[in-house]
N, C-alpha and C positions, 0 to 999 in steps of 0.2 A: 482619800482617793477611792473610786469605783473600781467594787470587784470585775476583772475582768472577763470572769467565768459565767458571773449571774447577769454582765453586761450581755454578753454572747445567750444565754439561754431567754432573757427579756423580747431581744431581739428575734429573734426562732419565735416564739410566742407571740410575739406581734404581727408576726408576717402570716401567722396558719391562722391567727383571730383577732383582725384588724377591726374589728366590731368592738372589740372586747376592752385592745388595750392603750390606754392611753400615748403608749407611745410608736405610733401607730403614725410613719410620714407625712407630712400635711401634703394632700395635694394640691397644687400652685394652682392660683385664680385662675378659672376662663374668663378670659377678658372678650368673650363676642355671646351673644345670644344662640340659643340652640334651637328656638323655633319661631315663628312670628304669625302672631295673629292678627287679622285687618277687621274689623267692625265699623258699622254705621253710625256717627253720631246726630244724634234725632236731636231737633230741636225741644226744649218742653212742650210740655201740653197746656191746657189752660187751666189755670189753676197753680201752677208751678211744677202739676205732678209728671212724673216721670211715665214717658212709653212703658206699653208692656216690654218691647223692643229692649230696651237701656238697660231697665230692671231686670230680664234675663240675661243679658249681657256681662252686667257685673254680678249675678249672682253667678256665672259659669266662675269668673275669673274668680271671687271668693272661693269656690272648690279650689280653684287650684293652689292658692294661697294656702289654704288649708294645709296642702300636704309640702306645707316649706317649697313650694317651685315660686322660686324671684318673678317677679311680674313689673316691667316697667312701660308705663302709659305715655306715648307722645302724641298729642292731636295734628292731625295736620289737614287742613280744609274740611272736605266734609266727613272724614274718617277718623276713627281713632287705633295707631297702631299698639299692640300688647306683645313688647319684646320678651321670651320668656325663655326664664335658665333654671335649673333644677342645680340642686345642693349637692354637695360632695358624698354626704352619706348615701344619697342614690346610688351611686357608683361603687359606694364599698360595700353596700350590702348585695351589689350584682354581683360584683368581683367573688365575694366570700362563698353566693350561695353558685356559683358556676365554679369553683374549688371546690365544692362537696358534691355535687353532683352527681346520679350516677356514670354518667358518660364525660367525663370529667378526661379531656386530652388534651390540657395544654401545659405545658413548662412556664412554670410560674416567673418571668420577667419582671424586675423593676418599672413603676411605669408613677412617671412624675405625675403626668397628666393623663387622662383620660382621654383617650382620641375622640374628634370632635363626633365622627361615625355613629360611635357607639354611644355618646351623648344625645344624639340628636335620634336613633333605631329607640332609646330607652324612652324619652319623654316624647315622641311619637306615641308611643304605646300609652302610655298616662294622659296623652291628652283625650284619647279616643278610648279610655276607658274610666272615663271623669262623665259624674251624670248629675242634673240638678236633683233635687228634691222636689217633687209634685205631692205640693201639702194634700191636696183634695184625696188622692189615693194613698199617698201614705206608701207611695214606690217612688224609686230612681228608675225615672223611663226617658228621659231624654236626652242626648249623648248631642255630640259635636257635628255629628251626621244630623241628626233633627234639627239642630241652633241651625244650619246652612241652609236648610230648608225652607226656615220661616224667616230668611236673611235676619237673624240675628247678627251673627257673622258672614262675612263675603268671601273668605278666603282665608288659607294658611300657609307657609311653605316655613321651609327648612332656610338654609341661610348658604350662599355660597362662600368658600374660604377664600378670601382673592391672592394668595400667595399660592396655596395647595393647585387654585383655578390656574393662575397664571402660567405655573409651572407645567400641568395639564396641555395646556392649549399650545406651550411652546414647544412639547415634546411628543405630541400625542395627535390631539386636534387641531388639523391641518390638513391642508392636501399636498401640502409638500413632506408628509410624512406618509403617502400611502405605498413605500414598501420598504418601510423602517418596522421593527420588532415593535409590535405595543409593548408599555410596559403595566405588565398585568397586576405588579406585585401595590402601586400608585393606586391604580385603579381602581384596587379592593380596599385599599387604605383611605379612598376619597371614597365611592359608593357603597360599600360595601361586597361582600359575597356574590351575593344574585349577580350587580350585574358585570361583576368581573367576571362570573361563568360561563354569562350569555360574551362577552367577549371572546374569552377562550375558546370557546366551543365554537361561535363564528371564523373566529381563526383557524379552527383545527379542520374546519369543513372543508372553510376556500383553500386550505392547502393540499387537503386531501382531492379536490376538487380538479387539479393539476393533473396526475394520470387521466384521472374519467375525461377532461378534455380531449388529451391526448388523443387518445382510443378511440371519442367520437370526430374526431379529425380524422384521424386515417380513415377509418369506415365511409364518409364523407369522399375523401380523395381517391379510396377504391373505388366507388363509384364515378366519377370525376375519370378517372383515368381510361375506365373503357365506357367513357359519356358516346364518342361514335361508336366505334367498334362490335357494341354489343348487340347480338344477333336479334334478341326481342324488338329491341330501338329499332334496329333496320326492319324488320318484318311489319312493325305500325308505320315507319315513312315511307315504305315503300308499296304499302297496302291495297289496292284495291276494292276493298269490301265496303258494303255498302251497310250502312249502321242503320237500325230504327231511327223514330223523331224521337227525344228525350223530351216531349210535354205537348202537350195537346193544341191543334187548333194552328201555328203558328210555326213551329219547328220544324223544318223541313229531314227528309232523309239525308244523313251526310256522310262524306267519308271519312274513313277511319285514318287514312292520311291528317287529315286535317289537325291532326291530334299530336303530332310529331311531338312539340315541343313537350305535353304535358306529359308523353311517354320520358322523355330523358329526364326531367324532374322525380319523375317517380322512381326509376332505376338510381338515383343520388343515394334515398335516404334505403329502397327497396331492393337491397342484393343481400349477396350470398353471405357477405363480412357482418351483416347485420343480428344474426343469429349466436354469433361469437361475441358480439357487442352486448347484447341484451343479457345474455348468461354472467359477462366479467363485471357487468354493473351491479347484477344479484348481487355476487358474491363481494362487489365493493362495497353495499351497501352494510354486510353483513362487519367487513373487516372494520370500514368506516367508525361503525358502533363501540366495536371492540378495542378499536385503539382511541376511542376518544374517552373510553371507560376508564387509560391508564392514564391515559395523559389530565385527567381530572384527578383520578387517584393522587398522580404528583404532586399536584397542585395544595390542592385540599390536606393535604398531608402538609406542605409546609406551613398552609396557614392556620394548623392547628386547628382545625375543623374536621376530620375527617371521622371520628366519632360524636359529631355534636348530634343530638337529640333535639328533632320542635318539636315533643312534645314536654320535654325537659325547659328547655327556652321557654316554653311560653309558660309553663307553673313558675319559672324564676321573675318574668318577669311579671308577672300576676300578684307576686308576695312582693314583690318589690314595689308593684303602685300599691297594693292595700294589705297590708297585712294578714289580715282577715278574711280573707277571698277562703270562696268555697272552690272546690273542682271543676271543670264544666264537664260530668260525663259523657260517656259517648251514648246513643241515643238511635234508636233506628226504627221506622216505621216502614212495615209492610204495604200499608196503604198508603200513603204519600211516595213511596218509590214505585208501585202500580201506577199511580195518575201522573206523575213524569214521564215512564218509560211510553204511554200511552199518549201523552202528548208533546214527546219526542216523536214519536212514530209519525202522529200528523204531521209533525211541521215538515219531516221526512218527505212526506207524499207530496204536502204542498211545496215544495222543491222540485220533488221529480219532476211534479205537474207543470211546474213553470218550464223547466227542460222541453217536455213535449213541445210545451209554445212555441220553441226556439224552431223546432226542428216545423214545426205547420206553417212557424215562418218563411222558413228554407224553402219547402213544396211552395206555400205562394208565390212565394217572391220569383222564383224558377221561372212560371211560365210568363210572370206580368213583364219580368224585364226580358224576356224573348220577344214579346209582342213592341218593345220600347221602339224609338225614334234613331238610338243611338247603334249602329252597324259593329260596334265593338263589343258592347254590350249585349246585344241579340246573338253574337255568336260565341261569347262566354257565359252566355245565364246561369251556369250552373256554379261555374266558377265565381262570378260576381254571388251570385246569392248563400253559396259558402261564407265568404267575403266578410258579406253583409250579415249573416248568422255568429260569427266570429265576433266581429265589433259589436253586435249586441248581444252577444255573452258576456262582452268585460261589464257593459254597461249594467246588467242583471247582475253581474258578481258585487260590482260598489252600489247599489241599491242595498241588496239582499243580505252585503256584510253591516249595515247598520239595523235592519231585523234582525238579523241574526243574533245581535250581540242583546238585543232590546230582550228577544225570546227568554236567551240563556241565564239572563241577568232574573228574570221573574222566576225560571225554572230553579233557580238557588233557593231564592226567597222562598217558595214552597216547599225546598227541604231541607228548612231552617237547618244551616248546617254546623257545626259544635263550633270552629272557628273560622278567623277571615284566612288562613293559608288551606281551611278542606274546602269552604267557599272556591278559592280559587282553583285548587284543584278540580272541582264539578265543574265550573265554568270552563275552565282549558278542554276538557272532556266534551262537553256540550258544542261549544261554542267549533272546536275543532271538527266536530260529526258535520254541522250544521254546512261549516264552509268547505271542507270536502266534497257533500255531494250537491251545494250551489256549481262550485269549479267544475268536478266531473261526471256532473249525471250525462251532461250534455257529448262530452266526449266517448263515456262508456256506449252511447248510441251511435256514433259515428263510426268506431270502431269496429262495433260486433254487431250492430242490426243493416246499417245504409247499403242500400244497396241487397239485402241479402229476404228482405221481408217485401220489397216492392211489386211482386207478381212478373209476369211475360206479358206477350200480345197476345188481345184478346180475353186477359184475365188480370189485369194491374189493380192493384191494390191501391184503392181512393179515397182519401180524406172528405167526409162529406159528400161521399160517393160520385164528387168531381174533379179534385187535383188528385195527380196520379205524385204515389212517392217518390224519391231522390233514388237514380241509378248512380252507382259506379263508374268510374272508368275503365275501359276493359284492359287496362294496363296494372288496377289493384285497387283497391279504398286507401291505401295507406296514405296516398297524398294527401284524402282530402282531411284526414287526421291530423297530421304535418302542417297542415294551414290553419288547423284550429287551433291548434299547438302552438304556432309560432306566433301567431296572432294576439292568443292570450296573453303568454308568456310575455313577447315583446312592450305590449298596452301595458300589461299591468306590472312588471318592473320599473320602465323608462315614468310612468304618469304616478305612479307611486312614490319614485325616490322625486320627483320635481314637487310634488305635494306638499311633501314631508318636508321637502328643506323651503321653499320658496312660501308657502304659510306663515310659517313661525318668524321668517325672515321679512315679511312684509308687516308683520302684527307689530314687532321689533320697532320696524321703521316709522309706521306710521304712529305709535308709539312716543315715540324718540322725543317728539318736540313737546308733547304732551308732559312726559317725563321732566324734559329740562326746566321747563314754567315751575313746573311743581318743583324741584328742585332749589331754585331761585328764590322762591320763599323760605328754604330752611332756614339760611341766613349764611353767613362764612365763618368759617371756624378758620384760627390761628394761631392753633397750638402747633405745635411742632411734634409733640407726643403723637399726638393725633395722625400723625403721618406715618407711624412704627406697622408695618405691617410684622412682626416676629408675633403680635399678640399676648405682648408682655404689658401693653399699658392699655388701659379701657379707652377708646374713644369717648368724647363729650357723643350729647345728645342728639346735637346737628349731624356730625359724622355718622352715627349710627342709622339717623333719619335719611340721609342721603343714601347709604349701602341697603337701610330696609325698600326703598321706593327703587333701586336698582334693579332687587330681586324680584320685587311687586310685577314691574312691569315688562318682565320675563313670560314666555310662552307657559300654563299651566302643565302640571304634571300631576299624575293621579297611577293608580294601583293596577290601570290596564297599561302606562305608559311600555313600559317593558316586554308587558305580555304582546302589545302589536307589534314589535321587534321578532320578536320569537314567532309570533302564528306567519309574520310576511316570509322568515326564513323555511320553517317547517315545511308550507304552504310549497314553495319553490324545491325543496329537498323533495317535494311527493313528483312534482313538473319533472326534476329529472331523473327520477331514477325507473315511477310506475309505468309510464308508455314512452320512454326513453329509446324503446325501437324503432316508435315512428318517427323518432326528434333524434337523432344521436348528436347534435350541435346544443340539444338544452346543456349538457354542461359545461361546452365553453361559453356561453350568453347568462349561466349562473357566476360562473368565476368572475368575469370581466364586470358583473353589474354586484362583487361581493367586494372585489378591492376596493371600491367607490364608497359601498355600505358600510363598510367597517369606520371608514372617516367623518362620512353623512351625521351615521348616528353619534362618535363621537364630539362631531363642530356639535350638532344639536344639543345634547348633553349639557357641554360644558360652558357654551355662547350664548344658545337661543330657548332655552328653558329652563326652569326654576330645578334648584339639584331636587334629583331621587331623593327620594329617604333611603339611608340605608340598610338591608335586611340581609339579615347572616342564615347561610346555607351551607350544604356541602354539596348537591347536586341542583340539576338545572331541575329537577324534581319528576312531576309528570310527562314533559317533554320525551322523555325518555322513552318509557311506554309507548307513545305515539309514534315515534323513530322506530321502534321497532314492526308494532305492526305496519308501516309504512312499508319496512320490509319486506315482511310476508307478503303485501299487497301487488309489492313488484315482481315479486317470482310468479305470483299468478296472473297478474296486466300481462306480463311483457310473453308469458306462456302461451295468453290467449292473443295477444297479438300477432304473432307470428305464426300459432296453429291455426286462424280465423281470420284476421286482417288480413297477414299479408301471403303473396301469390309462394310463397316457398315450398309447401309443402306439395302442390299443382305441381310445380316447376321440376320438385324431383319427382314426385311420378312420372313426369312426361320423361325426365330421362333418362329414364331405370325400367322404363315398362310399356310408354305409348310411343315415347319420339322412334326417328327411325333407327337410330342406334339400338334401341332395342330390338326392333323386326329385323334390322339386314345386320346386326353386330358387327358391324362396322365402327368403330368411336369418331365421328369424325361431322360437328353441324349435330348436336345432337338436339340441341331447342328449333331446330327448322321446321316452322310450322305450330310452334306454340300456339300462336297468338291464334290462330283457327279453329284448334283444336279447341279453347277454351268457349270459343263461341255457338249458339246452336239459331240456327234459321229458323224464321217466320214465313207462312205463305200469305200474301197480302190477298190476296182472291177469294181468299177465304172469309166467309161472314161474320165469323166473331173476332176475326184479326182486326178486318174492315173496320168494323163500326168502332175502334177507337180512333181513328185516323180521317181525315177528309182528304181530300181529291189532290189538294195543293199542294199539299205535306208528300206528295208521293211521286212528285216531279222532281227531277235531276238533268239538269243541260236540253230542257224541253220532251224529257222520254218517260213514260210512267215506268216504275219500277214495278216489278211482282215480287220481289224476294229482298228481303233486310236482315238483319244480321243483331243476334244482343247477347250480354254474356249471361250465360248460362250453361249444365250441362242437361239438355234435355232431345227428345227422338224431333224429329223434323217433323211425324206422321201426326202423333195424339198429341205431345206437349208432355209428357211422361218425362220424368228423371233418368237416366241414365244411368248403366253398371258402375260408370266413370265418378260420376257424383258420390254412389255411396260410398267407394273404395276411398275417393280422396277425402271423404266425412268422417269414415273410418279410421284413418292417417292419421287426421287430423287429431283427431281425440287419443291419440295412443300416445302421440308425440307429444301433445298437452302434458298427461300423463305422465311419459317418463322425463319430460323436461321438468315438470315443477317437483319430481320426488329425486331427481339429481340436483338440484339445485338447494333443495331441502336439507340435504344429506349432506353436500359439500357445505351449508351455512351453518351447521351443526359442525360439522372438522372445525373449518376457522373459529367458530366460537369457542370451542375447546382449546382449538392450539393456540388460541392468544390468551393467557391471562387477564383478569382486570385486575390486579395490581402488580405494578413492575418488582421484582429481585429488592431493589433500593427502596420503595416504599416499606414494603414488609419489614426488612433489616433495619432502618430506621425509627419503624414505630417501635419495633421490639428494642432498640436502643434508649428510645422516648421513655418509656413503660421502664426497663429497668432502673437508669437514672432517677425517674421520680421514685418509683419503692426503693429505694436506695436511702436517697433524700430524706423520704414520710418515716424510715427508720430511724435512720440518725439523728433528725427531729424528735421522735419520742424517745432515744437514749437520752438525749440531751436534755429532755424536758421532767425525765427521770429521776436523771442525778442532781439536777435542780432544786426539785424538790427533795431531795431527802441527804444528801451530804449538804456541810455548810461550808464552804472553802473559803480558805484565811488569804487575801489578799497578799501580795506578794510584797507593796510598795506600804502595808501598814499595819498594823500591829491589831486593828480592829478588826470585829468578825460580821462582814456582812449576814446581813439575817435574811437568808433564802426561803422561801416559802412557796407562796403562788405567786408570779409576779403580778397580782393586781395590787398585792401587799408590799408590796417590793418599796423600800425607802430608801432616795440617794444621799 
């Protein structure tokens, strides 16, 4: 009988160096393929001889044979598929070298089988670091990237698990589950890390998400509630004043009455709650970050990632496809980060520049459709040509996001960078700057220059020294911010999620019948094994032919899949948090279009695309970075929106210092008279007022007008600026000032008084960590007395011979 001492220390031995010892658990068949490769089968040549095509084809597939990865060949019409599985030792030499590792935090689990996951992250990596042999040079230069190029191969994907899917879809991917709990813990056990984070994280936003609606509601309904009431509103409908032409030639003089409606619009989103609004968002943005830091923390802690290393991961699995691998060190050149940063810069300008276009659009467009057919039209040009500026900003942003990415994709390339996770790192960096200032060069203009750079009468500022710029309303600019905003926002949410699902959904379909032909020639299988989804019995060849030409004809997926996930939410987190003053509704029009997203991308995922590879992580990585300055970004937007855009700072001067409540201290009507003060008169009589205006333009109910009216603060006599302009310029700036270094201040508190890791994570890792040195102890007692006592079996009289257990004889 076996000693049960040297039983117990064999076993301890086999578990710390399963490489080592023979008795070492067998892990149980995977009975499904971990990757699948599609190729063209060329017919021969003449002569008999084989394509270059064919002959690099099977010399790939000979590498991979090489290194023990099972390769099985089924033809099927004009393709040949290459179902492929890699060996058990793959898996134990990961296992063994992520136990020695230095960042080594996991609690060593029994584990029969390999999850398919991490079968399929491992020979992912072997596949795409498998190279032919180019006799001529005498190098390995051609990888899996180049075979696809010169359609050696046409494609590759991973495999869907139809049990793991099914289970997915009936609990997860649905829209009869969009306000049921994801379950994150599936999610990371079917794709992996990554994109259970981008889950999490989407989850953590739209819940967060909830307040910030909240808040732009009320702001919303405070305005909404004194919608008549308000003494401004009443002073524009009840006006008198006679306004300038807003464009030349065809615009007559009109009243300020006329404008009622756009005044009550602008008092929605432009009151007093709005400055309280813009501040709590800062600071939610700040909180935002700081509680999604712990709530990753939790996470990542239990799935025993929360110390993993990619720089570790990727030398483990480097020795794991080749033994022999050298380093890849890190590498940095001066000059190649000069000629990027340099034509970043350009592509920068060529942005802006196209911006400008938008806005000489705008001026155009202005006066041609004042001169139009249409009586609706002629009396809103300015607003239609807004409008019209809006709608072709989205259309410049989906142009601009397929440059963009062409751009970012070259700027890698030239600075060949160590791997494909700092690859993508620069691309998110790049690629984010890029589409940042597509989306808002256009609105930083509307914001902070319209209206404010256009000149007066007699002196306007003219493109081409004949359209005259875009005025304001003398009710504030923030509207027509508001319409760009909404505009954007609305297009490119609603036509984005219909894209994303109704694409892949027709590709699918049409698809479909194509699929079943091909199908129909597998032939019929009638095993009954064959029907076992647990994954205990291999399917025949047919069945597996039929599940490989399922996934085939699946939506492709690729290494940006994820990332457009990530850059459309990003992209939306900048919508509302940066000019969130002019928009206090973007966060309830994010929330309501994130409950839908969450589902979208999951039906997508699981139904209408070939699965992710899966890649292990513990953060959403550079995202982060980005969110943050995002941050910052918004304490200064929404700073200068309110010190610049909108009419607040005016509004308390006038009621602290000009209105009459200041003269007669009285409190009582203190904005009576706002809307006047804000304006300064034109003499139409005059010859350089004159010659921008014609005869027609200056008729009103058959009576020439002499005097018009436009906002400004300037003397009626020279055109000069006014005491009032520079004291409210001066406000302005002070209050910029102390708004963005209290906001500063307060994002600094929060970020201190929240931890990034909760009480329970700490306590537990240190729970984790002592456990295993506990463990790694008692192991080398045991492996001690092992070796040097020889203990007499209890049950026999013989003397097991202890030694090393590679000697160990039962």
């Amino acid at each position: 009988m076996f000693c049960r001492k040297a039983k117990e220390d064999i076993e301890l031995f086999d578990r710390d160096f399963p490489q080592r010892s023979p008795l070492l658990p067998v892990l149980a068949p995977q009975k499904s393929y971990d990757y699948v490769l599609v190729g063209h089968k060329d017919e021969e040549a003449e002569g008999g001889q084989e394509t270059q095509r064919t002959m690099k084809q099977k010399a790939f597939i000979e590498m991979l044979r090489k290194k023990n990865i099972k390769v099985l060949e089924i033809p099927h019409d004009d393709k040949l598929f290459y179902g492929l599985r890699a060996p058990n030792e793959v898996f134990e030499d990961y296992k063994y070298l992520l136990k020695v590792s230095d960042a080594c935090n996991w609690i060593e689990e029994p584990m029969a089988v390999v999850p398919q996951s991490t079968r399929i992250r491992i020979v992912h990596h072997i596949l795409h670091h498998t190279y032919l042999d180019n006799g001529a040079a005498g190098r390995q230069t051609e990888d899996l990237h180049e075979l696809l190029k010169q359609h050696v191969f046409e494609t590759f994907f991973c495999l869907h698990e139809k049990r793991a899917q099914k289970e997915l879809r009936t609990n997860w991917a649905r829209w009869s589950s969009l306000f049921i709990r994801q379950p994150f813990n599936e999610v990371k056990a079917y794709f992996g890390e990554k994109v259970a984070l981008y889950y999490l994280w989407l989850d953590w936003y739209t819940k967060l998400l909830v307040p910030a609606a909240v808040l732009g509601m009320l702001v919303f309904l405070y305005g909404l509630a004194f919608f008549n009431s308000n003494p401004l509103i009443k002073e524009v409908c009840e006006s008198d004043i006679i306004m300038c032409p807003r464009c030349d030639k065809r615009c007559p003089v009109w009243n300020l009455s006329d404008t009622c409606a756009y005044a009550k619009v602008s008092h929605l989103f432009d009151n007093e709650a709005t400055v309280a609004f813009a501040m709590s968002m800062a600071i939610w943005a700040t909180l935002f970050l700081e509680l999604w830091k712990r709530q990753r923390a939790k996470h990542v802690s239990k799935w025993k990632v929360y110390d993993w290393c990619e720089e570790e991961e990727e030398l483990i699995m480097d020795i794991v496809n080749d033994q022999d691998c050298k380093p890849k060190h890190f590498r940095h050149s001066y000059l190649r980060s000069m000629l990027v940063l340099i034509l970043v810069t350009l592509m920068l300008v060529v942005i802006i520049g196209i911006a400008h276009a938008i806005v000489v659009f705008r001026v155009v467009a202005a006066p041609l459709l004042s001169e139009g057919s249409w009586e609706f039209i002629r009396d809103h040009a300015n607003t239609v040509a807004v409008l019209l500026g809006a709608v072709l900003h989205y259309l410049t942003i989906q142009i601009m996001t397929r440059v963009n990415r062409w751009v970012a994709l070259k700027l890698c390339d030239l600075e060949k960078t160590r791997s494909s996770t700092a690859t993508e790192r620069s691309f998110t960096v790049k690629m984010f700057t890029f589409q940042f200032f597509t989306l808002f060069s256009s609105l930083f203009y509307v914001a902070f220059f319209m209206g404010r750079i256009n000149g007066y009468p007699g002196s306007y500022v003219r493109v081409a020294g004949r359209w005259r710029l875009e005025e304001c309303h003398p009710s504030g600019c923030l509207t027509d911010l508001f319409i760009q905003m909404a505009v954007v926002m609305v297009l490119k949410q609603t036509l984005n999620n219909v894209f994303e699902f109704i694409v892949p959904w027709c590709k699918q379909f049409f698809l479909r019948r194509k699929a079943k032909r091909m199908e129909r020639k597998c032939g019929h299988c009638y095993r009954k094994t064959c029907r076992d989804e647990s994954g205990c019995v291999e399917p025949c060849d047919v069945c597996k032919l039929r599940n490989w030409l399922l996934n085939y004809h699946l939506a492709d997926t690729n290494a940006f899949s994820l990332f457009n996930e990530f850059l459309e939410m990003v992209v939306q987190f900048s919508f509302t948090t940066i000019f969130v003053a002019a928009f206090p509704l973007a966060p309830l029009l994010a929330l309501l279009n994130n409950i839908f997203e969450i589902r979208l991308d999951a039906i997508k995922m699981i139904s209408l695309e070939r699965r992710l590879v899966p890649k292990k992580t513990n953060d959403i990585g550079i995202w982060t970075n980005v969110l943050e300055a995002i941050g910052v970004l918004a304490v200064i937007a929404n700073g200068l929106v309110i010190g610049i855009s909108s009419d607040f700072i005016p509004r308390l001067l006038y009621r602290y210092y000009y209105g009459p409540c200041a003269v007669s201290g009285v409190y009582t009507n203190c904005m009576k008279g706002y809307i006047r003060n804000t304006l300064s008169t034109a003499n139409l009589n005059e010859t350089l007022v004159r010659k921008d205006f014609i005869t027609a333009q200056l008729m009103t109910d058959g009576l020439n007008v002499t005097q018009c009216s436009y906002r400004d603060y300037r003397h009626h006599e020279d055109y000069t600026l006014t005491s009032q302009f520079w004291l409210i310029l001066a406000v302005r700036f002070a209050f910029i000032i102390l708004f963005e270094h209290v906001l500063v201040v307060c994002k600094f508190i929060a970020a201190w008084f929240v931890p990034n890791n909760p009480l329970q994570v700490k306590n537990q890792r240190l729970e984790d960590k002592q456990k295993r040195l506990k463990e790694e102890l008692r192991q080398r007692r045991s492996r001690t007395t092992a070796g040097v006592n020889i203990p007499r079996s209890q049950t026999s009289s013989q003397w097991c011979p202890v030694a090393e257990p590679e000697e160990l004889i039962w």
